[in-house]
N, CA, C and O atoms as a MOPAC input file, in Angstrom:
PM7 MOZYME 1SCF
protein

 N     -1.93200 1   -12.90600 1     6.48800 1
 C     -0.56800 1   -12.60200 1     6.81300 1
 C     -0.28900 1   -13.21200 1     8.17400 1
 O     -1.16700 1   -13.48900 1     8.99000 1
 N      0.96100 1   -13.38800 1     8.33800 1
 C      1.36100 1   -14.52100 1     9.57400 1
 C      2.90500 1   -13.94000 1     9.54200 1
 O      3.64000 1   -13.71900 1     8.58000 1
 N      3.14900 1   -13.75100 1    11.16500 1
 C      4.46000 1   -13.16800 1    11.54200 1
 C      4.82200 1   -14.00900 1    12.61500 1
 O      4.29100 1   -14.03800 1    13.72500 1
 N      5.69200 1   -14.63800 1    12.23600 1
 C      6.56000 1   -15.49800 1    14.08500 1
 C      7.86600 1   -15.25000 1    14.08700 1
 O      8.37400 1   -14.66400 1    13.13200 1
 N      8.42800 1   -15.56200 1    14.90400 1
 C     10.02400 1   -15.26700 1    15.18500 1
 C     10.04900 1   -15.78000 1    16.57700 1
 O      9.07600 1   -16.24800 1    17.16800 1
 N     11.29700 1   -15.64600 1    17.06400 1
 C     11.57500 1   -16.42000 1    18.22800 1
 C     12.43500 1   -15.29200 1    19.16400 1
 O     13.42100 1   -14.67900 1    18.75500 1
 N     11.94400 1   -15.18600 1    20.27000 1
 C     12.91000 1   -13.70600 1    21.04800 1
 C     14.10200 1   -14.61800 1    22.21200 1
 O     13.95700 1   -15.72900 1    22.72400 1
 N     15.09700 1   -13.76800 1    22.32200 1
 C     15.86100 1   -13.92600 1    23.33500 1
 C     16.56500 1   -13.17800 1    23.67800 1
 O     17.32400 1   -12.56900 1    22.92400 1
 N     16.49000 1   -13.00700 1    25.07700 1
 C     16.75600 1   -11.20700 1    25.95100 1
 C     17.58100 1   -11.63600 1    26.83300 1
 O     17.48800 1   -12.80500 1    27.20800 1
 N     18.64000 1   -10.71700 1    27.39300 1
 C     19.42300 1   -11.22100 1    28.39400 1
 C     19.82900 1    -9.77300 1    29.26900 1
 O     20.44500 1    -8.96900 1    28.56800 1
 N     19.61900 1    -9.40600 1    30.44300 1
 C     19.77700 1    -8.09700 1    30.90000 1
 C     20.76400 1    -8.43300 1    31.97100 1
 O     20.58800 1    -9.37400 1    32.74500 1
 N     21.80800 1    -7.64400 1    32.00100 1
 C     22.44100 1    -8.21100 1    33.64300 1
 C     22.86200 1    -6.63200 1    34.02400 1
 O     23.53400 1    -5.90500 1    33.29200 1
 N     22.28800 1    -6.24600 1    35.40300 1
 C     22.57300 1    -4.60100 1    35.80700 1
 C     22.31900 1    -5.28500 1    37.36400 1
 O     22.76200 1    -6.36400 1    37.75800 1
 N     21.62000 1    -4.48900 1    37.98200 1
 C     21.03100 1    -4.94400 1    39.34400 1
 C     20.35400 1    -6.42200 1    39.33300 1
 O     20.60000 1    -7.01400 1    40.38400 1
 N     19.76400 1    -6.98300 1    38.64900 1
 C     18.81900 1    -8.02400 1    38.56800 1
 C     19.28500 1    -8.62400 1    37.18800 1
 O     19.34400 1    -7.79100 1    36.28300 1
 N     19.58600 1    -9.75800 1    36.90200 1
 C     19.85700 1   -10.49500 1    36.10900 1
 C     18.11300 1   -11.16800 1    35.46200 1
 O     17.47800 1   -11.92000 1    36.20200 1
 N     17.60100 1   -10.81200 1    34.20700 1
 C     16.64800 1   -11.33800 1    33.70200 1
 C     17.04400 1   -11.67200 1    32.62200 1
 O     17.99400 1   -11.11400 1    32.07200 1
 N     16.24400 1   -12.86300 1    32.00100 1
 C     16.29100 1   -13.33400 1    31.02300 1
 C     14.80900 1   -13.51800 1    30.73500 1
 O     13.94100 1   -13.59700 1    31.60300 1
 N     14.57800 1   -13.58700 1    29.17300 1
 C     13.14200 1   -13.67000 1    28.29500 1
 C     13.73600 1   -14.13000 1    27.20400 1
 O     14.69700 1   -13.76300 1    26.52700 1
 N     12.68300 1   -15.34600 1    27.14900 1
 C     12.93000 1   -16.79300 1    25.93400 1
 C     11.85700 1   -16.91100 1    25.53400 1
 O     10.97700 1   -16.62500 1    26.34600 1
 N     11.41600 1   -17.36900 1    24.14800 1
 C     10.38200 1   -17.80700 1    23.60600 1
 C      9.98700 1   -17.10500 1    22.06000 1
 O     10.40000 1   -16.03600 1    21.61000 1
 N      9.20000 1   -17.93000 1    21.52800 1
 C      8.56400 1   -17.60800 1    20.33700 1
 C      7.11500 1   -17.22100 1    20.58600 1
 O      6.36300 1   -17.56900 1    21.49600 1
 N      6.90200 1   -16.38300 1    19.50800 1
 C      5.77100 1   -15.39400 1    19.01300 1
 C      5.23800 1   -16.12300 1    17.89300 1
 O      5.88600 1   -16.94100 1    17.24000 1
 N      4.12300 1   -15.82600 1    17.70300 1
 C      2.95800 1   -15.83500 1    16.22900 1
 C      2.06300 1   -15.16000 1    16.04800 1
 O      1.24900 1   -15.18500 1    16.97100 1
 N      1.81600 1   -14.50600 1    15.20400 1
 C      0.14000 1   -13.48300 1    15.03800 1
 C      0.38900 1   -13.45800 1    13.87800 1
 O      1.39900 1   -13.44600 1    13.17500 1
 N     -1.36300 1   -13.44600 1    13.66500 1
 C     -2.45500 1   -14.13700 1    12.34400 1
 C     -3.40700 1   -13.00800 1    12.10400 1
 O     -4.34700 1   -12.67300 1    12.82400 1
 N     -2.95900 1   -12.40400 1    10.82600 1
 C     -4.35800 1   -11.29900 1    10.72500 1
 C     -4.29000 1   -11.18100 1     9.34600 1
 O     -3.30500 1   -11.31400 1     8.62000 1
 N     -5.74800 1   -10.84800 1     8.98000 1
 C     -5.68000 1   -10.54800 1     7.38000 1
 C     -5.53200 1    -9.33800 1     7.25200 1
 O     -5.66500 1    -8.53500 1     8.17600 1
 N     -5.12500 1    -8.94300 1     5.64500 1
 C     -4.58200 1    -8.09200 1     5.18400 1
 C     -5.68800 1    -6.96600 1     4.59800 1
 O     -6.52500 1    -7.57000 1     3.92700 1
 N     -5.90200 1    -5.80700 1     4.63100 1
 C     -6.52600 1    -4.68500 1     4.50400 1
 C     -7.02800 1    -4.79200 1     2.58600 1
 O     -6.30400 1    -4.86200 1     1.59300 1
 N     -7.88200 1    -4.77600 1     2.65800 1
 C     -8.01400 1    -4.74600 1     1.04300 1
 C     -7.56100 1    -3.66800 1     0.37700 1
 O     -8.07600 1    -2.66500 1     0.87100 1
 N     -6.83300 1    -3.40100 1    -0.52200 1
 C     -6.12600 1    -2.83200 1    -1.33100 1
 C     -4.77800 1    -2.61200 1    -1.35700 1
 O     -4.16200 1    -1.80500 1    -2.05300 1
 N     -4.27500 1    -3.55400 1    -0.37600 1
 C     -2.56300 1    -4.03200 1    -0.15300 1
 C     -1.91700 1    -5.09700 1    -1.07900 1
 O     -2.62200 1    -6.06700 1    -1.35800 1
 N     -0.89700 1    -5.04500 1    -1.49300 1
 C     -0.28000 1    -5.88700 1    -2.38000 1
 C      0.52500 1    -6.57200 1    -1.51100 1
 O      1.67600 1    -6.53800 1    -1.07600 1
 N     -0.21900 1    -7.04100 1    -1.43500 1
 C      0.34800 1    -8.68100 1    -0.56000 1
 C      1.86500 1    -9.50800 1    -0.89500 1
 O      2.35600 1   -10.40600 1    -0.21100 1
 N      2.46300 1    -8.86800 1    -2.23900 1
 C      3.71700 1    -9.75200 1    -2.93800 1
 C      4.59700 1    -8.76700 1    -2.27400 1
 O      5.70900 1    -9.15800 1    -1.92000 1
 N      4.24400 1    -7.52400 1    -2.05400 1
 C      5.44700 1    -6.24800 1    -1.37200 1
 C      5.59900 1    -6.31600 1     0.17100 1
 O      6.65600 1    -5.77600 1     0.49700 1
 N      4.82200 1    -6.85000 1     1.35000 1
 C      4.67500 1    -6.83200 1     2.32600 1
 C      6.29700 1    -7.01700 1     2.83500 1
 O      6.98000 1    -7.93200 1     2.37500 1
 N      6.94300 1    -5.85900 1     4.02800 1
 C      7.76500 1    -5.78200 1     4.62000 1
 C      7.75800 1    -5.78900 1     5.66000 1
 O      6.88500 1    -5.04900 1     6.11400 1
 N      8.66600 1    -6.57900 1     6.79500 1
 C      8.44300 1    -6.38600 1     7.88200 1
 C     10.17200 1    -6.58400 1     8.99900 1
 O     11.01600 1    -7.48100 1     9.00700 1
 N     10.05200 1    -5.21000 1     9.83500 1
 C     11.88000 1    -5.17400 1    10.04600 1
 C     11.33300 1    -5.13300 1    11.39200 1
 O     10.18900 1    -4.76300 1    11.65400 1
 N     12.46200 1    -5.64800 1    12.48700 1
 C     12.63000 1    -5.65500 1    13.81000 1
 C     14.02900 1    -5.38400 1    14.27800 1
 O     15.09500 1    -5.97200 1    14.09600 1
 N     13.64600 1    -4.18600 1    15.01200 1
 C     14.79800 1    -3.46300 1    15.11200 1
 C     14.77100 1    -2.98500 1    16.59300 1
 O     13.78900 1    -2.29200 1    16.85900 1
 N     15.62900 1    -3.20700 1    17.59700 1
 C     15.49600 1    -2.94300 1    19.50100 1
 C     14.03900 1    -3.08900 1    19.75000 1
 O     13.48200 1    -2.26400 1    20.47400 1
 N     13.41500 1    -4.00600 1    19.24700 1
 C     12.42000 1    -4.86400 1    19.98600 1
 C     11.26300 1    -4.30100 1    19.12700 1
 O     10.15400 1    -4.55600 1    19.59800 1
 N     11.26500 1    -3.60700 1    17.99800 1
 C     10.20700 1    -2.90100 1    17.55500 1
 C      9.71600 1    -2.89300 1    16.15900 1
 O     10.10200 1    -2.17300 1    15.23800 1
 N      8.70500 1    -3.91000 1    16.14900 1
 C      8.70400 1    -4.59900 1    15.03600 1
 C      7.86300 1    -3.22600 1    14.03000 1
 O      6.95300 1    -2.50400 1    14.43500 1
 N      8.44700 1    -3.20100 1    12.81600 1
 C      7.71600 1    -2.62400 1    11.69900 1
 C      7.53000 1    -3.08800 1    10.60900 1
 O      8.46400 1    -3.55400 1     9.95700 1
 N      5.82600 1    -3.05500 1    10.00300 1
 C      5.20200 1    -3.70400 1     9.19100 1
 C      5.11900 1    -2.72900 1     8.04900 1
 O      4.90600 1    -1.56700 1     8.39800 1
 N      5.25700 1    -2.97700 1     6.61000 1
 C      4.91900 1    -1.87600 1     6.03100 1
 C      4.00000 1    -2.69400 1     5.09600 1
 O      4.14000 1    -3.85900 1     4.72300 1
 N      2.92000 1    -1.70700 1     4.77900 1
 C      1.74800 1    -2.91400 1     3.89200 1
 C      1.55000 1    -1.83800 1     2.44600 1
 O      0.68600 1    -0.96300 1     2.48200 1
 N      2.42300 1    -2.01300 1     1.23300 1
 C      2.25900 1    -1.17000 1     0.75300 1
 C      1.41200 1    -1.06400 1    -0.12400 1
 O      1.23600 1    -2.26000 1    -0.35400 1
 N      0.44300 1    -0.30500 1    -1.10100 1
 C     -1.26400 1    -0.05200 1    -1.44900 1
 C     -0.86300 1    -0.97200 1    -2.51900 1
 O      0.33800 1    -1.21600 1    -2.63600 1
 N     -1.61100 1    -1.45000 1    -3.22100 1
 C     -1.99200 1    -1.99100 1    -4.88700 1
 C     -2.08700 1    -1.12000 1    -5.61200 1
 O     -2.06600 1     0.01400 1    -5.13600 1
 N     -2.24000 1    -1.31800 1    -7.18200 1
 C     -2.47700 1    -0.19300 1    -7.91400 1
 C     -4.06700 1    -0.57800 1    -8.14700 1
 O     -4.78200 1     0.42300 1    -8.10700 1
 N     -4.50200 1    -1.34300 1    -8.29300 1
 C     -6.01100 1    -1.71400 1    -8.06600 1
 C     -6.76000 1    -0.46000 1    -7.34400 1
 O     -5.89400 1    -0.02800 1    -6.58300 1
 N     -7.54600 1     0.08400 1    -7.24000 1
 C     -8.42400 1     0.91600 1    -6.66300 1
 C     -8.07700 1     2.43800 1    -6.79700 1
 O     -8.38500 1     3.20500 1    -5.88500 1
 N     -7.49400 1     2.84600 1    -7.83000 1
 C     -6.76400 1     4.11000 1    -7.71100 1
 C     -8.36500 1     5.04400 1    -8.40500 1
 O     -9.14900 1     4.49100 1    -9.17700 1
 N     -8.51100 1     6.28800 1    -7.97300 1
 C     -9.58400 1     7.27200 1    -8.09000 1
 C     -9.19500 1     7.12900 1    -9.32000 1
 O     -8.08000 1     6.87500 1    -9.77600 1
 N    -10.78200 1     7.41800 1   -10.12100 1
 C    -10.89700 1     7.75800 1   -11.69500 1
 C    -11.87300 1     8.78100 1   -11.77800 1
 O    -12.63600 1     8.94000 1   -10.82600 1
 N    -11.97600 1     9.69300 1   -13.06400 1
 C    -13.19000 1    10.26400 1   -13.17200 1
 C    -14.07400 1     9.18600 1   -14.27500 1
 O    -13.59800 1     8.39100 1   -15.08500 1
 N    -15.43800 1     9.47100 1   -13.98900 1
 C    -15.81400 1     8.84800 1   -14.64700 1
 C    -17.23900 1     9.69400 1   -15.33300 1
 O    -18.00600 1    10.39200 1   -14.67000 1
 N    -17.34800 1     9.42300 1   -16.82200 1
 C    -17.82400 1    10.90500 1   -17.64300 1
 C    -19.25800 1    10.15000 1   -17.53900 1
 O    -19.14800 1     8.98700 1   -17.92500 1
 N    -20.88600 1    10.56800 1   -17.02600 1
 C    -21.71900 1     9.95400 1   -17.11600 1
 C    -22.84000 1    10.71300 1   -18.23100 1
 O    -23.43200 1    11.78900 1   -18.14900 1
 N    -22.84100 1     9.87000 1   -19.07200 1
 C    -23.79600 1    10.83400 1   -20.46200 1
 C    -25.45200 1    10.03600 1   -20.16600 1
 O    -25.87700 1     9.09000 1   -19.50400 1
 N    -26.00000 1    11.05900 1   -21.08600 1
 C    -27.70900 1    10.42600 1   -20.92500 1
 C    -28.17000 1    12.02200 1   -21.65000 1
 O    -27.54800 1    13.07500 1   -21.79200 1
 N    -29.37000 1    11.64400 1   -21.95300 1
 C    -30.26000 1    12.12700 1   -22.85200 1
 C    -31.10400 1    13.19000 1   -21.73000 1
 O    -31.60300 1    12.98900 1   -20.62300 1
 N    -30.99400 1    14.34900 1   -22.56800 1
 C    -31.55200 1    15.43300 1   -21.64900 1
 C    -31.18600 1    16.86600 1   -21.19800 1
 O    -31.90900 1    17.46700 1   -20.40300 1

């Protein structure tokens, strides 16, 4: 998974700042995430990722027979 975007900030109160530039980050994905659903919102500077499960790995019982 790979997230970039590009920021630009502009503050003017007492001190006039500005912040320019682009972002990137590279990380793999947790095994048992469905990688086709992956969401990701940025909202007042605060990025949220949502990684939602697979149906792959879901608990089963499993009946074990044998002689005895």
């Amino acid at each position: 998974m790979q997230i970039s975007g590009e920021l630009t900030e502009e503050q003017q109160g007492r001190v006039l700042s500005r912040r320019a530039g682009r972002f990137f980050y590279r990380t793999s994905l947790p095994s048992g995430v469905d990688g086709e659903k992956v969401e990701a919102d940025l909202t007042d500077g605060i990025l949220t990722v949502r990684l939602p499960k697979s149906g792959v790995g879901k608990r089963r019982r499993i009946t074990i027979g044998g002689k005895g």
